[in-house]
N, CA, C and O atoms as a GROMACS GRO file, in nm:
protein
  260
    1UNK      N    1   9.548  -6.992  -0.710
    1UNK     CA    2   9.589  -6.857  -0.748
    1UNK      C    3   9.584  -6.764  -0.627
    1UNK      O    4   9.486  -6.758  -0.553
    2UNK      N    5   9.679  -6.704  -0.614
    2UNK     CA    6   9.712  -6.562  -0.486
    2UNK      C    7   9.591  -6.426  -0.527
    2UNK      O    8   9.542  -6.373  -0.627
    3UNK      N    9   9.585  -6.418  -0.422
    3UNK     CA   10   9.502  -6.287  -0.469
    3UNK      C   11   9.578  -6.186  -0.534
    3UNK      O   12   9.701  -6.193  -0.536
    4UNK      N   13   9.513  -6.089  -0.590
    4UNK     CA   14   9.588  -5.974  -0.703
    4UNK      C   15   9.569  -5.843  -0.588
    4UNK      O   16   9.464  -5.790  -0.551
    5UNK      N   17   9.680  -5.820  -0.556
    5UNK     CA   18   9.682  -5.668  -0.464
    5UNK      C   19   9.638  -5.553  -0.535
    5UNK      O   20   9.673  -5.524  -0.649
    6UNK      N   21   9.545  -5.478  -0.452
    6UNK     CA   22   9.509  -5.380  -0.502
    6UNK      C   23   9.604  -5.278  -0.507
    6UNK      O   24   9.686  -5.260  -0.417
    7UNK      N   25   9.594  -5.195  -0.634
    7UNK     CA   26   9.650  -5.070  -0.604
    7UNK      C   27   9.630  -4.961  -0.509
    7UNK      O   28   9.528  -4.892  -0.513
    8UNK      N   29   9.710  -4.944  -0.435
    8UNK     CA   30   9.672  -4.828  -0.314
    8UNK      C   31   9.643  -4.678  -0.349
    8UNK      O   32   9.582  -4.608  -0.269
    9UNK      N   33   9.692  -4.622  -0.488
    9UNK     CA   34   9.682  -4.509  -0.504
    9UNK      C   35   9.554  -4.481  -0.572
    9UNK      O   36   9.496  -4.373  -0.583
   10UNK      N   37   9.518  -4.609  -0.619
   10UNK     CA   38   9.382  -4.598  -0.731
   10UNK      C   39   9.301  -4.621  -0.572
   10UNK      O   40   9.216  -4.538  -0.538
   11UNK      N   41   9.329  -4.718  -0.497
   11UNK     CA   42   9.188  -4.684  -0.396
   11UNK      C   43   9.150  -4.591  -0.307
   11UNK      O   44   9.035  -4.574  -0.269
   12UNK      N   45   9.282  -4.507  -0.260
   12UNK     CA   46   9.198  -4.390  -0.218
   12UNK      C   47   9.164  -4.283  -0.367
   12UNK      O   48   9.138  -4.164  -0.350
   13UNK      N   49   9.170  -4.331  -0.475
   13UNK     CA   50   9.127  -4.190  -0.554
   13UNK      C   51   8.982  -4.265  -0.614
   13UNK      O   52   8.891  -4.184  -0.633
   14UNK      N   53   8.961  -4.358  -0.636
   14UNK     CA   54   8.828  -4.406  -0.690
   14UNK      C   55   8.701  -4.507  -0.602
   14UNK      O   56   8.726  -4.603  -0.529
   15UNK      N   57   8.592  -4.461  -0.628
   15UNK     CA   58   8.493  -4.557  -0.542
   15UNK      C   59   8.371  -4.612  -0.629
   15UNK      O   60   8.303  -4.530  -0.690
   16UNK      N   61   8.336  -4.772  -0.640
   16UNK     CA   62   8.263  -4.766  -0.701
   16UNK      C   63   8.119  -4.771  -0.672
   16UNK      O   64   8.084  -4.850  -0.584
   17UNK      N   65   8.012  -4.686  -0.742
   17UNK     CA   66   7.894  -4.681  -0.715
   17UNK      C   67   7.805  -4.844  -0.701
   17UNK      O   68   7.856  -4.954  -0.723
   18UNK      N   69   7.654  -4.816  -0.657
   18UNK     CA   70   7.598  -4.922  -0.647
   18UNK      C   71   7.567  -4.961  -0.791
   18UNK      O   72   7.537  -5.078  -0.815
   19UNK      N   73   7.572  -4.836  -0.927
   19UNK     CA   74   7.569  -4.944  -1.034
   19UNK      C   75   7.654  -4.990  -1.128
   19UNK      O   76   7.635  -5.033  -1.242
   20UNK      N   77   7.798  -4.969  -1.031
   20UNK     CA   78   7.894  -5.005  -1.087
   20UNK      C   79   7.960  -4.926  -1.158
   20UNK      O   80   8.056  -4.961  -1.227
   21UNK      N   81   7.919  -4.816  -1.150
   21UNK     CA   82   8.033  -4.733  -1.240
   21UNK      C   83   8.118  -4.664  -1.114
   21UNK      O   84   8.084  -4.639  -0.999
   22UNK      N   85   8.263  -4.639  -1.195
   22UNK     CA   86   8.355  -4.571  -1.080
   22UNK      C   87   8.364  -4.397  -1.067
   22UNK      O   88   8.403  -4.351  -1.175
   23UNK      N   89   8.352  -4.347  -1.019
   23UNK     CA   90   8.352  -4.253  -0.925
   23UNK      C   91   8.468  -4.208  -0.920
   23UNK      O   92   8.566  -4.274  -0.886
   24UNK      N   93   8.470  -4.048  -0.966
   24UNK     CA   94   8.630  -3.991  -0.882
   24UNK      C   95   8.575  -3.845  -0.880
   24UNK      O   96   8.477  -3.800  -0.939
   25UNK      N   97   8.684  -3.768  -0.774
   25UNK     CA   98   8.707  -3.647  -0.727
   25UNK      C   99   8.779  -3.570  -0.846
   25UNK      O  100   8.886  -3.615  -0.888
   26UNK      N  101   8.721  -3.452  -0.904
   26UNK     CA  102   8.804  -3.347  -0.981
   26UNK      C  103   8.914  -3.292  -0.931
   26UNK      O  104   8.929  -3.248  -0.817
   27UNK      N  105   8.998  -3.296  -1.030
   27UNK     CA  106   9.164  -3.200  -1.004
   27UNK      C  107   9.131  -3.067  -1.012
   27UNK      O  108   9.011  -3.043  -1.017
   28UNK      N  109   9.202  -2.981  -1.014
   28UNK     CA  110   9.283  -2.856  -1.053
   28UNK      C  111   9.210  -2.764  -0.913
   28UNK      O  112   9.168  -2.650  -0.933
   29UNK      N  113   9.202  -2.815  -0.797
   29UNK     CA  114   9.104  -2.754  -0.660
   29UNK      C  115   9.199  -2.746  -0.582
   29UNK      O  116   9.161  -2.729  -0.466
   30UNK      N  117   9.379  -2.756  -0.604
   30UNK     CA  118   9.467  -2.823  -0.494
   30UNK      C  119   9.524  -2.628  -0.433
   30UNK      O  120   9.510  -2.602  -0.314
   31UNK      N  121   9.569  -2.539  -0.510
   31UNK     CA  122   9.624  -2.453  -0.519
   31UNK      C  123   9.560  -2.332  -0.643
   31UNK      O  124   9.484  -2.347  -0.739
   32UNK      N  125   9.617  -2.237  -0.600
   32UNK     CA  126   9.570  -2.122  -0.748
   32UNK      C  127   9.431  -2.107  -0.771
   32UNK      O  128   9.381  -2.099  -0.883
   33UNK      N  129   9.353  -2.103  -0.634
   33UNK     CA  130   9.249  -2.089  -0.632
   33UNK      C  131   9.159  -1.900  -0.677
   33UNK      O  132   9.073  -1.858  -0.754
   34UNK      N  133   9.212  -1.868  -0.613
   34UNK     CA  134   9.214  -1.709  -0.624
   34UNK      C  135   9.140  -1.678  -0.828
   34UNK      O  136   9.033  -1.632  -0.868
   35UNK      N  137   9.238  -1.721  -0.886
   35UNK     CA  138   9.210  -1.681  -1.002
   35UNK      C  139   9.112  -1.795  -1.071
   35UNK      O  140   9.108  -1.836  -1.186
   36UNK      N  141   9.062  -1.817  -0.993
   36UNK     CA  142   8.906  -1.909  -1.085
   36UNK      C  143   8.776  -1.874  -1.041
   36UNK      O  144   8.790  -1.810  -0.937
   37UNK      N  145   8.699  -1.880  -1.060
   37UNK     CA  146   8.516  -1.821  -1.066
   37UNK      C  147   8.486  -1.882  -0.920
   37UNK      O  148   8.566  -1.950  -0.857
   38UNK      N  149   8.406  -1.860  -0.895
   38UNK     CA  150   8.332  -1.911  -0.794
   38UNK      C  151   8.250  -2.019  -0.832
   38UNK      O  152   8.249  -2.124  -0.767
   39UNK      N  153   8.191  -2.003  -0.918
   39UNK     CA  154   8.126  -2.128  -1.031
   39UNK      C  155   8.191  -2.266  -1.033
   39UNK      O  156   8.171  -2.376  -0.981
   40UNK      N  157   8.301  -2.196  -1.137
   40UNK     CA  158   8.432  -2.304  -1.167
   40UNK      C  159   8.421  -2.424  -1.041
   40UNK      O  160   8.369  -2.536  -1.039
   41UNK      N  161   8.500  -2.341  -0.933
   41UNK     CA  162   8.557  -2.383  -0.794
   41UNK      C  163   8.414  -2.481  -0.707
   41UNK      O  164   8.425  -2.570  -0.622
   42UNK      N  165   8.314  -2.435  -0.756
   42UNK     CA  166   8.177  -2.497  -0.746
   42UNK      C  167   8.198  -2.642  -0.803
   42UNK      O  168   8.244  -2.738  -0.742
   43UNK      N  169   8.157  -2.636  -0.922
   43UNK     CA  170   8.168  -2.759  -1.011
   43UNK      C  171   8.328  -2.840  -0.964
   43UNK      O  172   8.362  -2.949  -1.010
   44UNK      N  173   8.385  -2.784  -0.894
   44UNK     CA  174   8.490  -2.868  -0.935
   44UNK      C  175   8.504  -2.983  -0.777
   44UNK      O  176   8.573  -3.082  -0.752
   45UNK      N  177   8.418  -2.917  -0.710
   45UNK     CA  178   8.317  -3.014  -0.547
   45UNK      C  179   8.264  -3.147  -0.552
   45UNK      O  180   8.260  -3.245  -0.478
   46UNK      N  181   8.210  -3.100  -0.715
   46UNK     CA  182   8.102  -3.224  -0.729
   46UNK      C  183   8.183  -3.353  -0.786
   46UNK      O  184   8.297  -3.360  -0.832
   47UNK      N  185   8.121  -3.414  -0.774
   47UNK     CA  186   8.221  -3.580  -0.778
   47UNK      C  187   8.191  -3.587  -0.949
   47UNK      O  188   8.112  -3.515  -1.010
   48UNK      N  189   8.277  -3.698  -1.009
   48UNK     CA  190   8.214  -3.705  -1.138
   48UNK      C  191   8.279  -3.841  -1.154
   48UNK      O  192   8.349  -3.896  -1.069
   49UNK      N  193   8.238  -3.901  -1.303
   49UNK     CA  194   8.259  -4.037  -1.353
   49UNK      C  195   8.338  -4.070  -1.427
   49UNK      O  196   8.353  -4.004  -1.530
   50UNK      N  197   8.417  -4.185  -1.400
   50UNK     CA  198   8.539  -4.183  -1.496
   50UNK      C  199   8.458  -4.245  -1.652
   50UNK      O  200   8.341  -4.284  -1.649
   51UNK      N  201   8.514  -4.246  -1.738
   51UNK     CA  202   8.501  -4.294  -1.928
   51UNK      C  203   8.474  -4.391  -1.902
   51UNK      O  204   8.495  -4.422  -1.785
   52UNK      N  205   8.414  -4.496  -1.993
   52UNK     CA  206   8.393  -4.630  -2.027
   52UNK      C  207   8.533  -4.696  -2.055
   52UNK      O  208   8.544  -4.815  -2.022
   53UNK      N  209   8.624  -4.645  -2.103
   53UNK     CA  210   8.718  -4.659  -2.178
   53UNK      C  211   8.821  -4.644  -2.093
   53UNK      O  212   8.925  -4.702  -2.124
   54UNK      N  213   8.819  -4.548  -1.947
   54UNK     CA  214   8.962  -4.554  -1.866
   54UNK      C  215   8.906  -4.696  -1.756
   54UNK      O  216   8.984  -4.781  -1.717
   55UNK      N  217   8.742  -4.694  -1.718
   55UNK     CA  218   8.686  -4.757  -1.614
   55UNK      C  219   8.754  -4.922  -1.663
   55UNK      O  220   8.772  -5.003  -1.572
   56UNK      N  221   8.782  -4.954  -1.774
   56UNK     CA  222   8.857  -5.095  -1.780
   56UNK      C  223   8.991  -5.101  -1.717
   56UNK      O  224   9.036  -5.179  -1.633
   57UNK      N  225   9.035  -5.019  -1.768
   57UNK     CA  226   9.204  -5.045  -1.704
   57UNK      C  227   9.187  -5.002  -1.497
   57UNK      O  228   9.249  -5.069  -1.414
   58UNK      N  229   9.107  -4.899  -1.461
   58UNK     CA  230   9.076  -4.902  -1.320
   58UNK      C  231   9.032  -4.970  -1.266
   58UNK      O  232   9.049  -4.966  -1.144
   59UNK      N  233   8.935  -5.090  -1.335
   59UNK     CA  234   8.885  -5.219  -1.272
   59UNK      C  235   8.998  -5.316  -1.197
   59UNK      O  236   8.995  -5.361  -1.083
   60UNK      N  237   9.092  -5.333  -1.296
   60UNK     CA  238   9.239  -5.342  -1.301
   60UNK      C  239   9.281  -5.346  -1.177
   60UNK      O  240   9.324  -5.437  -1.107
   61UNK      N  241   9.255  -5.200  -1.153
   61UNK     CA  242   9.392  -5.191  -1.018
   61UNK      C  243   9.276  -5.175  -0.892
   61UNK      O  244   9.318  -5.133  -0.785
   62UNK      N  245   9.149  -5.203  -0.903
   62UNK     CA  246   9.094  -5.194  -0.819
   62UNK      C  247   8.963  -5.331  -0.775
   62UNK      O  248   8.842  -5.319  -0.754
   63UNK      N  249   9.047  -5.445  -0.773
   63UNK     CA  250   8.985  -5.587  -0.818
   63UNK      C  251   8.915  -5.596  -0.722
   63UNK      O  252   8.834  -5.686  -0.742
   64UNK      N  253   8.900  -5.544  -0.612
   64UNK     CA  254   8.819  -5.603  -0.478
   64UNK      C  255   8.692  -5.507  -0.424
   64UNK      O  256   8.619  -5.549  -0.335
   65UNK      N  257   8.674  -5.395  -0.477
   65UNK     CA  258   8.614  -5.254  -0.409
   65UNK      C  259   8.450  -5.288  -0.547
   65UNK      O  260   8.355  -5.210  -0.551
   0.00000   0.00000   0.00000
């Protein structure tokens, strides 16, 4: 069997931790910053975890990481 190529777009957007769960960067930080809190724009820095439920299908496209 050939190896299964990773998806390139899922590996720069996801990383997985040492206990195995995957890891991603929050949206809505790209533009239209002005009109959100300082708070908001805070929280939206911090890294967070994808679902139990999407982390199957991202295993998927991310077979080697």
């Amino acid at each position: 069997m050939p190896k299964i190529k990773s998806n390139r777009g899922a590996v720069k957007r996801f990383r997985v931790t040492g206990s195995g769960k995957i890891k991603r960067n929050k949206g809505f930080k790209g533009h239209l910053l002005s009109g959100k809190t300082k708070k908001r724009k805070r929280g939206l820095r911090q890294a967070g975890l994808v679902s139990a439920s999407e982390a199957k299908n991202i295993r998927k496209l991310i077979p080697y990481l």
